[in-house]
N, C-alpha and C positions, 0 to 999 in steps of 0.2 A: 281710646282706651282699648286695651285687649286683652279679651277674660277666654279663661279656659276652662269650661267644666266638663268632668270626667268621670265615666263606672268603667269598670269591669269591661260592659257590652258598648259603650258609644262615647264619645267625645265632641266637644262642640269648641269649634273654636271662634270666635266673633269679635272682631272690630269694630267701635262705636262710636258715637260724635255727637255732640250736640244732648240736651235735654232728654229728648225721644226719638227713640227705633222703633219702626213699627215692622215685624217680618211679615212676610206675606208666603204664601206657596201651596200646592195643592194637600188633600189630607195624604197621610202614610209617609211625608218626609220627615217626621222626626219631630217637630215643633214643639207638640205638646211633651212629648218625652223629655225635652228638657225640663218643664214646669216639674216633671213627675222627680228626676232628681233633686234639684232644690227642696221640693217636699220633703222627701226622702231626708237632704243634712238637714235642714230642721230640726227631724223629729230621733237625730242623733248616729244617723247611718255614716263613718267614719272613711266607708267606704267612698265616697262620694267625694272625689279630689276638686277644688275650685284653685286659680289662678289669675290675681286679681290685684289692681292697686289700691280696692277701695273694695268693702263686703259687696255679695253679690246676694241675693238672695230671694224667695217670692211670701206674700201672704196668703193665708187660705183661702180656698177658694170660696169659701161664703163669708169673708168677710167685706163689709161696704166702707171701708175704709178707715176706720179706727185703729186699725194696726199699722196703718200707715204714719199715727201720730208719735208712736214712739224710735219711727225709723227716720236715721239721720245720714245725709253724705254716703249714699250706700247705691247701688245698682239692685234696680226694682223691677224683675219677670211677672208678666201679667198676663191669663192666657187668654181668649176671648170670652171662655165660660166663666168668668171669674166674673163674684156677681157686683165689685167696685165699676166694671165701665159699661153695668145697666143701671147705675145710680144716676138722679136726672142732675146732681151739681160734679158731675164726676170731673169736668173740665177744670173747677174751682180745684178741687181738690188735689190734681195734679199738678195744679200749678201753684200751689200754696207750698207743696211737698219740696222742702229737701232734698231730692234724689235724684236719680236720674231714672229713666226709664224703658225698659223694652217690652213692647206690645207686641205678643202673637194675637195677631189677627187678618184674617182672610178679606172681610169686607170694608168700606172706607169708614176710618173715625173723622168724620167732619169735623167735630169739635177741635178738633187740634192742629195746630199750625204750625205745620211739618213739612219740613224742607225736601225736595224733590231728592236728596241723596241720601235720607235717612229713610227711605223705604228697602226694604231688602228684600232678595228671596232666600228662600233656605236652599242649602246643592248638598248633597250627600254621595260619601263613595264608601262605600258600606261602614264600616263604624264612626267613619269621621264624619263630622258636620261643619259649613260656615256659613256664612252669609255675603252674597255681594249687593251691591247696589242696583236698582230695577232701573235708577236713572244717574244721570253727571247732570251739571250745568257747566257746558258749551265756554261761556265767558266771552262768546260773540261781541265785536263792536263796528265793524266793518260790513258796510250792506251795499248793493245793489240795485235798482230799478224799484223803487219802493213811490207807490202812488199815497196807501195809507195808513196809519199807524192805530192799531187798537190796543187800549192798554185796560188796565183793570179798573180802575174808582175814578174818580174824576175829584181828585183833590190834589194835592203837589205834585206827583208825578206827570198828569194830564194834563196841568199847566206848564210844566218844564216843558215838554214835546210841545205845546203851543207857543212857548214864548221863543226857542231855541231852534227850530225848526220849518221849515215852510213846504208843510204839506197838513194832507187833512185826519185830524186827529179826534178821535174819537173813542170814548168811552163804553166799556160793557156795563159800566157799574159796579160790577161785584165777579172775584173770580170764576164764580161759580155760573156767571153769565155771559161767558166769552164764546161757547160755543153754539149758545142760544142766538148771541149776537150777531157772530158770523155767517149764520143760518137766513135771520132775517136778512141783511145784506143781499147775499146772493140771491135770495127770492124778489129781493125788490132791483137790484141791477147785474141782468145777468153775463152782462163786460167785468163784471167785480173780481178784481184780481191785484197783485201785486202790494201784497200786504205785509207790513210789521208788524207782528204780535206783541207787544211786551206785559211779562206776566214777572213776579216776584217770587223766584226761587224757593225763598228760605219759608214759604207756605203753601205750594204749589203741589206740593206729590199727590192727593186726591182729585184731581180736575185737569192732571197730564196726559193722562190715561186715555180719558176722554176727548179731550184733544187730540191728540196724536191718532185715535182712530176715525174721529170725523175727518180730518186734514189725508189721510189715505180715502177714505173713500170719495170727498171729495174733488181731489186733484186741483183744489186753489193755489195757486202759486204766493207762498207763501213765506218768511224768515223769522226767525224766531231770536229774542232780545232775553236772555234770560237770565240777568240780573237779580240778584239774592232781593236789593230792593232800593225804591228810589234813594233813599236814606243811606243804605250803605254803600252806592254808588258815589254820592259826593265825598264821601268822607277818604275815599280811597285819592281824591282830585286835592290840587293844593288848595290852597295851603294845609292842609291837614297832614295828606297823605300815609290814612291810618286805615288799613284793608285787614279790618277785624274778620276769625274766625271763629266756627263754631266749638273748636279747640278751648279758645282761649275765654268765652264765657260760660262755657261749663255751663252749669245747671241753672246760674242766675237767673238765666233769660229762657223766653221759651223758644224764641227765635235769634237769627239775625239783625232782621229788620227790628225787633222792640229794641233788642241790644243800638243799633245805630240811630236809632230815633230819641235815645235817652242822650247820646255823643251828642248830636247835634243840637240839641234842645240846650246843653250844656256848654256850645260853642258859640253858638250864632242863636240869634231870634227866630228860632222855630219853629213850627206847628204842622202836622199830616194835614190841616183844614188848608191850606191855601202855600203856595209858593213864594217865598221871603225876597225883598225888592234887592240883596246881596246874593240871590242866584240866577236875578232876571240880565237880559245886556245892560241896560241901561238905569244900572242901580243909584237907590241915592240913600246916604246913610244916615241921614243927621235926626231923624227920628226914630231911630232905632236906639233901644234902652240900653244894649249892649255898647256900642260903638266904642267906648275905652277901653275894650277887652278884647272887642274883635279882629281878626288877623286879618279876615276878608276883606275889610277899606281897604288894604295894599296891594289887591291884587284884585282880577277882570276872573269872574267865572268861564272858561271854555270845556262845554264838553270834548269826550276826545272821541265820543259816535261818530263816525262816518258814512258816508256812501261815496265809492271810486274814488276813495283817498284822496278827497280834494279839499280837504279841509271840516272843519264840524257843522257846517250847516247842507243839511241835505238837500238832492236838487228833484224837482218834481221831474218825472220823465212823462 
């Protein structure tokens, strides 16, 4: 979506996607200045040009989210002083909302599961403003010399790289323990190298950052699989072959990955808890509740991951 608000003195122009934008960027580039417009047509200032498919607008700054109950299908400015996301259900509450959302804020909102390309920075060239993205996701599937594979939870995902794969796979647990993870590793074997990351995009932008600066300092040889998420990966593989965007669920979802985990649940016998015997090799369907509905019996799951293009199963070096 692309909103243009405008005074007199500044203009801000921004491209959006997805649920939530969070800006990020140093004080004195403008940020707050937009909240201070929004304010401003609020309270009737005609002055204050918006350009927009859908309202754009903010709530006061000492409100804890009440005012958000009567706001519907709208684009929602929130600055970090705002005293809704020092509220302790404020996660609920954004995700209960109607709306969409952009966060200026400097330091990371854990609570929210936010795609690695809806973080922005602010650029300014003197009156004008926008925002780009602080990261992409790659869309990498093609790998090289790969000894180990760390991924994030050890539920469907970390069984797919064990049943589909023949190297050694392992678990951080949780995203937020991947760099802990790889820490311990190298302390315990200091040959540790030649590693696959995979992490899930579409909640990823707090804990990139971090990565990315440990992986320089460390000099591990390393690749990176960055996948929006296990879930939205099959769905993209037949027989489906439905490669959902953050476009096209709008505000339903707070993510990608819930968006693809709700498809999947609706296609096949699904669950994040464990990996479905129609995504393993050697599937068998007949107790599966689905099976009159499902497209899967007629076809063999092949990822299309690689290493040296030699087909989908990777080779230990």
């Amino acid at each position: 979506m692309h909103i243009e608000i405008e005074s007199k003195r500044l203009k801000y122009e921004l491209d959006i996607k997805g649920k939530y934008s969070v800006i990020q960027g140093d004080s004195g580039n403008g940020k707050t200045n937009m909240c201070r417009l929004l304010q401003q047509r609020l309270t009737g200032d005609k002055t204050i040009k918006i350009q927009s498919d859908i309202p754009v607008l903010t709530i006061a700054p000492f409100d804890s989210g009440e005012g958000l109950q009567t706001i519907r299908n709208s684009i929602v400015v929130l600055d970090e002083n705002y005293k809704i996301l020092r509220e302790p259900d404020v996660a609920f509450i954004l995700r209960e909302s109607d709306n969409y959302f952009i966060i200026i804020y400097r330091k990371n909102l854990d609570f929210l599961p936010l795609c690695v390309e809806n973080l922005y920075e602010m650029q300014a060239d003197g009156r004008r403003h926008w925002i780009q993205p602080k990261y992409t996701v790659s869309g990498r599937k093609n790998f090289t010399r790969v000894r180990h594979i760390l991924v994030e939870d050890k539920v469907s995902g970390f069984e797919f790289f064990q049943e589909h794969f023949d190297v050694d796979v392992i678990s951080a647990m949780s995203k937020s323990e991947i760099v802990r993870c790889l820490k311990r590793l190298v302390e315990m074997d200091s040959e540790y190298n030649d590693v696959l990351i995979v992490y899930d995009a579409a909640a990823f932008a707090y804990q990139k950052e971090a990565l990315d600066v440990w992986l320089d300092e460390s000099k591990l040889r390393v690749q990176i699989l960055d996948w929006y998420s296990f879930e939205h990966y099959v769905l993209t593989q037949a027989p489906f072959l439905i490669n959902l965007t953050q476009e096209e669920i709008g505000k339903k979802w707070e993510s990608l990955e819930q968006a693809a985990e709700n498809q999947l649940k609706n296609r096949i016998n699904y669950h994040k808890g464990h990996l479905p015997d129609c995504l393993k090799q050697h599937s068998s369907c007949n107790a599966c509740r689905q099976i009159d509905t499902c497209e899967y019996k007629h076809h063999v799951f092949r990822p299309d991951i690689c290493i040296n293009e030699e087909g989908n199963r990777m080779e230990v070096f």
